[in-house]
Steps between C-alpha positions, in 0.01 A plus 500: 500500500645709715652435864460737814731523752279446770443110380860473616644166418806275566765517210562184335785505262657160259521256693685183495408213670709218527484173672759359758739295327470129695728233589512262202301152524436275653558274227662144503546513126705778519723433825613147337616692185664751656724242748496254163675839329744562752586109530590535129722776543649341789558190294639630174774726720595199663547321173733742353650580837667103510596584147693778576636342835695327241535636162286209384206559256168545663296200548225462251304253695517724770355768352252287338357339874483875536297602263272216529440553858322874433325298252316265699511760812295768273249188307447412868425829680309581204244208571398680815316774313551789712760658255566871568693527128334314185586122476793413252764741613742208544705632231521872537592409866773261420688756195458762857700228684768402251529883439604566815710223562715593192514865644662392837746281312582838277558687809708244673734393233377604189324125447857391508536110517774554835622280658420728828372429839389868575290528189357193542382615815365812449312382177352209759429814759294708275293176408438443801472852578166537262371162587495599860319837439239323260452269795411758712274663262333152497392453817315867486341430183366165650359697775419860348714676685733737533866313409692451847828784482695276788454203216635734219752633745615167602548407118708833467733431784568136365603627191734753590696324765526212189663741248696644794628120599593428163653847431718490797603150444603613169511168300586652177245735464446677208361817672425671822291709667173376283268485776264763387519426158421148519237588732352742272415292294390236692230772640416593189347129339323451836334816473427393119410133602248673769346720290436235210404229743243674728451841362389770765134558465373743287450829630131671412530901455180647495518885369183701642388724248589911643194652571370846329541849612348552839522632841769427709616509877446841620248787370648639164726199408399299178682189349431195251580432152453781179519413179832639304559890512256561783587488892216449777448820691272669701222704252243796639189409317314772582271337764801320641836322506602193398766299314526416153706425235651847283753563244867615625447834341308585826798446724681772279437895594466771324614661295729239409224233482607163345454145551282245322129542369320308306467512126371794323577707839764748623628601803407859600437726802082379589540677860702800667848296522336158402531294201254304336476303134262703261387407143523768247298377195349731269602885602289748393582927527171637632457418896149473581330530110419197270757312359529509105306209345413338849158657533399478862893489585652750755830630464648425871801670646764286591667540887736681572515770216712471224397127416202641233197336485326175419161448321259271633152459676441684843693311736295229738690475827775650663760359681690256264854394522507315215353359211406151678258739702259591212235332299594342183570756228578760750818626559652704824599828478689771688229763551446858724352358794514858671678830538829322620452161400539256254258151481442221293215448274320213255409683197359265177791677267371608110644330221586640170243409332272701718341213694603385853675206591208312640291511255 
């Protein structure tokens, strides 16, 4: 169907619509995991911090109240059944927490046993660096809001003037000037521990579908969707203009017409400087007489000279661009539509055999 300009409408092109992202929460589930996470990691640095304070083997037991503290924190918070994450994470959580522990101790001494009071200390720092940002995370998942940044910032400013401290004091450190590394990583497992514990909502993306080839903003302006090899433009069909969707090969001009047409069809001159797809099926060498074995068929010059002639029926309308304008069977043709002028044509082509396509 085709689409004056004068019903002018508003261009609508893929759009994606997506929703605004939302605090996480509230959920009590969730907050008492997170602080129960950051507890642990607290806890377990602290363990292996008195170890290395002096050279002495970490405490098992320690480690062991540890562990069974996220235990009962995550069996507890679980009973409250407004869980943001599935129930049973306890474990993935805990590997997260030993994980990272075991990465500050790399950084700091390469898990060496010490003894050394600076290590000790910053391995206790960056404990209680992450428990302190997990805590603050917390309290806005309890609430569903937006995590406090003078909280976070508050937990950032402890832990550097702790590595500083024991830095400075130098009590047999192994390394300095780990401040950003250690915190690094601390960052990094409470943005994992976040993300696992209360996932962000999920985001819904609706894609409109792009609408067809129509009229756009001002008189002569077309847009919308085509289907491959053909562009939306602005068509003169005959008893007006309007927009719809042609083959590339009409962008071209001649002489040097090119560009795609559909199947069966070539690219030639159909108008003085204008290109056009035309199907050449069965040529025949006497313009205007019958065509062989057709019977009834007309031999029908082809426009502009030199392309021959086709056989077929008398042609039923004028004015086609393409082969999606005819009726079934029929095909579109370049044809003389006057003295100085090329225009398409649906013709019902002859076949070999002598009968026409239609029948």
């Amino acid at each position: 169907m085709k689409r004056l300009i004068a019903t002018a409408l508003p261009a609508i092109l893929l759009l994606s619509i997506a929703t605004h992202v939302a605090a996480v929460g509230p959920s009590k589930c969730s907050s008492s995991k997170l602080k129960a996470t950051g507890k642990k990691a607290s806890s377990r640095a602290k363990c292996y911090a008195k170890a290395v304070s002096k050279g002495d083997p970490v405490d098992s037991d320690c480690l062991a109240k540890a562990h069974d503290k996220l235990t009962s924190g995550f069996t507890k918070a679980e009973s409250k059944g407004d869980c943001l994450a599935p129930n049973g994470d306890v474990n993935a959580i805990e590997s997260k927490v030993d994980t990272f522990v075991n990465t500050v101790r790399n950084i700091v001494n390469s898990s060496a046993p010490g003894p050394s009071g600076c290590d000790s200390k910053k391995i206790q720092a960056a404990g209680k660096k992450a428990s302190g940002k997990l805590k603050c995370q917390s309290k806005a998942v309890s609430k569903g809001v937006d995590v406090d940044a003078e909280c976070l910032g508050k937990a950032e400013e402890k832990f550097s003037s702790s590595v500083s401290t024991a830095e400075t004091a130098n009590d047999n450190c192994t390394h300095t000037g780990q401040t950003n590394a250690l915190e690094s990583a601390a960052n990094a497992f409470v943005g994992d521990a976040t993300e696992e514990l209360a996932p962000p909502p999920t985001t819904t993306t609706t894609t409109l579908p792009a609408p067809p080839c129509e009229a756009v903003g001002g008189i002569g302006q077309c847009g919308g969707t085509c289907p491959p090899g053909e562009v939306c433009t602005l068509v003169d069909f005959g008893f007006g203009a309007g927009c719809d969707c042609l083959p590339t090969c009409f962008l071209s001009a001649a002489p040097a017409c090119g560009g795609m047409c559909p199947s069966g069809s070539s690219c030639v001159e159909v108008s003085p400087g204008g290109c056009g797809c035309s199907a050449q099926p069965f040529s025949c060498d006497n313009p205007g007489g019958t065509c062989g074995t057709c019977g009834s068929g007309t031999c029908i010059s082809l426009c502009p000279e030199g392309l021959g002639a086709v056989c077929a029926s008398n042609y039923t309308s004028l004015g086609c661009t393409g082969n999606q304008q005819c009726a079934p069977g029929e095909v579109c043709v370049s044809v003389r539509g006057g003295t100085d002028y090329c225009t398409g044509a649906c013709i019902i082509p002859c076949s070999p055999s002598g009968a026409f396509l239609d029948e």
